[in-house]
C-alpha positions as CSV (number, residue, x, y, z in Angstrom):
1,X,-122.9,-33.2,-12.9
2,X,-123.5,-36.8,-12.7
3,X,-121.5,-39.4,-15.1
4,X,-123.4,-42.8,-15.9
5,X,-121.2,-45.5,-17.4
6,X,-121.9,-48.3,-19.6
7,X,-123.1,-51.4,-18.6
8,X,-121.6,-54.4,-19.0
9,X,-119.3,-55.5,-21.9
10,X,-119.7,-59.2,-20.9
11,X,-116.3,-61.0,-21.3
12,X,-113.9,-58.2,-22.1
13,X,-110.6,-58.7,-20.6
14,X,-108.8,-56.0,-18.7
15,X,-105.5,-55.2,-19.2
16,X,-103.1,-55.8,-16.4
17,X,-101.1,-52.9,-14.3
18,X,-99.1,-52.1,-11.2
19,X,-99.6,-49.3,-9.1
20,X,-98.4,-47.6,-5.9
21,X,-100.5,-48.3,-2.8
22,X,-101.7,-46.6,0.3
23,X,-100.0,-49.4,2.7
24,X,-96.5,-48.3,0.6
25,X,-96.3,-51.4,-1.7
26,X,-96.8,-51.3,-5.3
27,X,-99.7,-54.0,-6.4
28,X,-100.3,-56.1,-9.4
29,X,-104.4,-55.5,-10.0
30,X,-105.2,-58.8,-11.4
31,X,-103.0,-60.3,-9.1
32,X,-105.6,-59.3,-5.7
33,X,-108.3,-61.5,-7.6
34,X,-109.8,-64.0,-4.9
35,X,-110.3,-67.7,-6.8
36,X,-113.5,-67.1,-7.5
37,X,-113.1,-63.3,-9.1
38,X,-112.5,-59.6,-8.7
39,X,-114.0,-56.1,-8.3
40,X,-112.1,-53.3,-8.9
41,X,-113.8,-49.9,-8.0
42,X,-112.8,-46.3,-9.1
43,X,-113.2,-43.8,-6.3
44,X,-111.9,-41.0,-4.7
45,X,-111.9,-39.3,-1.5
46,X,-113.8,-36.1,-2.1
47,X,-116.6,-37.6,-4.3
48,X,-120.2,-37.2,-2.8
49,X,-121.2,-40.5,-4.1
50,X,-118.1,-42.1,-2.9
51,X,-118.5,-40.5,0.5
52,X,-122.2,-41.7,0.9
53,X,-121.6,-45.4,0.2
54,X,-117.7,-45.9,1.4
55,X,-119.1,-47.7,4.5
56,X,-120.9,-50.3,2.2
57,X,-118.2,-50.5,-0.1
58,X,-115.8,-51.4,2.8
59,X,-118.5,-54.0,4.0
60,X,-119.0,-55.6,1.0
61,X,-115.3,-55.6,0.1
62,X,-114.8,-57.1,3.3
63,X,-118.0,-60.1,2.8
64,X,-116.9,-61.0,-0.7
65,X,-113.7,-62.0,0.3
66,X,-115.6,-64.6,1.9
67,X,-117.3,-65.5,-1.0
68,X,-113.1,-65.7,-2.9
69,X,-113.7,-62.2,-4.6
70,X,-110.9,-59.7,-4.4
71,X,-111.4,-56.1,-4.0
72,X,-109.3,-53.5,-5.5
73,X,-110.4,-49.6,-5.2
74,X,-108.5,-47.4,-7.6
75,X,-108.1,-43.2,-7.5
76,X,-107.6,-41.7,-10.8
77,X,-108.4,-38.2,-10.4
78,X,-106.1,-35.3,-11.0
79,X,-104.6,-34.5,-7.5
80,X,-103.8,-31.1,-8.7
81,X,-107.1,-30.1,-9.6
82,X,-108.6,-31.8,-6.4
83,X,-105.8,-32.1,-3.6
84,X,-108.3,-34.0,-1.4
85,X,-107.6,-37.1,-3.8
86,X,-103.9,-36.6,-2.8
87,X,-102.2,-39.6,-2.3
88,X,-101.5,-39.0,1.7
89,X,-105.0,-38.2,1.6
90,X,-105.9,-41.8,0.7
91,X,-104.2,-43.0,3.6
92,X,-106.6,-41.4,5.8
93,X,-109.8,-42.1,4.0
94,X,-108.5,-45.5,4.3
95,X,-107.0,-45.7,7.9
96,X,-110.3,-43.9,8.8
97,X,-113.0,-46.1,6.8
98,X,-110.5,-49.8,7.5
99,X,-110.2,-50.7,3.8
100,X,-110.2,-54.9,3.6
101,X,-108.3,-54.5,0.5
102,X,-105.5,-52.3,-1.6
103,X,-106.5,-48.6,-2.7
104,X,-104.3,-47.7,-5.1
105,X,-102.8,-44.9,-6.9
106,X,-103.0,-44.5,-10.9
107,X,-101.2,-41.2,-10.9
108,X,-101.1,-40.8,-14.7
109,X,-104.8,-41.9,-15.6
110,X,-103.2,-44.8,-17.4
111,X,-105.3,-47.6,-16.2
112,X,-109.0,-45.3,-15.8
113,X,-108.4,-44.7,-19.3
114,X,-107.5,-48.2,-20.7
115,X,-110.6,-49.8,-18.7
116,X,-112.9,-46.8,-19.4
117,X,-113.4,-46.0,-16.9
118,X,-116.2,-42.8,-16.2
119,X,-117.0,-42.1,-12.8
120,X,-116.4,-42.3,-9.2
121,X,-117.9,-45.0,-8.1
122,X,-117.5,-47.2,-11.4
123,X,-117.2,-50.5,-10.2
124,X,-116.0,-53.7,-12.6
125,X,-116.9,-57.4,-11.5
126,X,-114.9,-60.0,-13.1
127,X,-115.1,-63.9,-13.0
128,X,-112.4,-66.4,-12.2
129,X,-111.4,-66.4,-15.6
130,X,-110.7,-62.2,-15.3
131,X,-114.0,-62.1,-18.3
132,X,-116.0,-58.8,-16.9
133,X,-119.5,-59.9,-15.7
134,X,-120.5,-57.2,-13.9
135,X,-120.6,-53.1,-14.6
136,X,-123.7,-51.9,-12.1
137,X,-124.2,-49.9,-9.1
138,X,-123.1,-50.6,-5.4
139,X,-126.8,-50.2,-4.7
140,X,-129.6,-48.0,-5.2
141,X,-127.8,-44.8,-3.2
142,X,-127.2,-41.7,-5.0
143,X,-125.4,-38.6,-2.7
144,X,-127.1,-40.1,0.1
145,X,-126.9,-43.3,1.5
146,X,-130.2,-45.1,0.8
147,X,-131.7,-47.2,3.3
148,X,-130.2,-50.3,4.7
149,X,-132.5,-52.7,3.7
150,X,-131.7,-51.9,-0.2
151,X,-131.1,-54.3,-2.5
152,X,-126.9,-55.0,-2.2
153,X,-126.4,-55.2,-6.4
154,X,-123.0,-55.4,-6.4
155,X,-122.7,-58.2,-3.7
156,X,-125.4,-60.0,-5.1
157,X,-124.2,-60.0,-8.4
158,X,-120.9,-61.1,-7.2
159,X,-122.1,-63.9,-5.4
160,X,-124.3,-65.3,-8.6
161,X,-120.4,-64.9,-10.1
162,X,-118.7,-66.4,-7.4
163,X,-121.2,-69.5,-7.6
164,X,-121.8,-69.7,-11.9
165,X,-119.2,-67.9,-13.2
166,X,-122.1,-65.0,-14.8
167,X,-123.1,-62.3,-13.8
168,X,-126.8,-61.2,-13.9
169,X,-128.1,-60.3,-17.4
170,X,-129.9,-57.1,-16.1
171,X,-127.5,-54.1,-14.3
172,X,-128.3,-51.0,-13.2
173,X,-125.5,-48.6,-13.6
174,X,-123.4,-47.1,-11.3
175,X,-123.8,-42.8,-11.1
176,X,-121.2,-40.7,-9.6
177,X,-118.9,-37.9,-10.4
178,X,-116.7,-38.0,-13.4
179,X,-113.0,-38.7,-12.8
180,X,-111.3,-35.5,-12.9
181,X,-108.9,-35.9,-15.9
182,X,-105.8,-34.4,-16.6
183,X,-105.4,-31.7,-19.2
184,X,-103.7,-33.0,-21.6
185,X,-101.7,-31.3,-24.5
């Protein structure tokens, strides 16, 4: 079933974290912020969602660092549950789809739970000053990739960020699969 976050909590601050990464290093999340902001995007590897977009996700990773927004992607999902999340299954999804930017581990759920985080692909844009300004959609997709001329909401709402600071004050929300969390005690 599909999971729809919120929308945008203009100006909330995230908390900051390191986690393990595909490339083998561990990575400080506010730290891969560009000068002029950051997206950090919750995904996994077996998501439907994910899987129909991650071409456009890599692309627009890949243009807003041009623009001096970092990209982070982030897998939360529990690996036992779903062991095509598996961490040395990252590496391939990102060897085979030539991530411009970290994808990182958060093995115990800590950070998709202190950012709320709901679904896969939930997407956060953030200003120079780390003050969230964006919480939409990649683009119109669903399970399939919509056509290429769509509208590129997350880029383009980057790029108003990159150039004002704000984000826009209407947002579509992203829709995906929930993150697959942990049983807990």
């Amino acid at each position: 079933m599909a999971a729809i976050p919120p929308l945008c909590d203009f100006g909330w601050k995230p908390g900051n974290a390191t986690l393990r990464g595909v490339d083998g290093t561990n990575h400080s999340i506010l730290a891969e912020a560009g000068p002029n902001g950051l997206v950090v995007a919750f995904i996994c590897n077996h998501c439907p969602y994910v899987k129909a977009v991650i071409d456009r996700i890599v692309r627009d990773a890949d243009e807003l660092a041009g623009l001096g927004v970092g990209f982070v992607a982030i897998s939360s999902n529990d690996v036992d549950a779903y062991p095509e999340d598996s961490f040395e299954n990252m590496k391939i999804f990102a060897d085979a789809h030539r991530f411009p930017c970290p994808y990182l581990y958060d093995a115990d759920q800590s950070v998709a739970r202190a950012w709320d985080a709901v679904c896969t692909p939930d997407f956060f844009g953030f200003n120079s000053a780390m003050e969230l300004q964006y919480r939409g959609r990649l683009d119109a997709s669903r399970k399939q990739s919509g056509p290429e001329d769509l509208r590129r909401d997350l880029f383009e709402a980057m790029r108003q960020v990159a150039e004002t600071g704000k984000g826009p004050a209407e947002q579509v929300a992203s829709m995906g699969c929930s993150i697959k969390w942990k049983e807990t005690a």
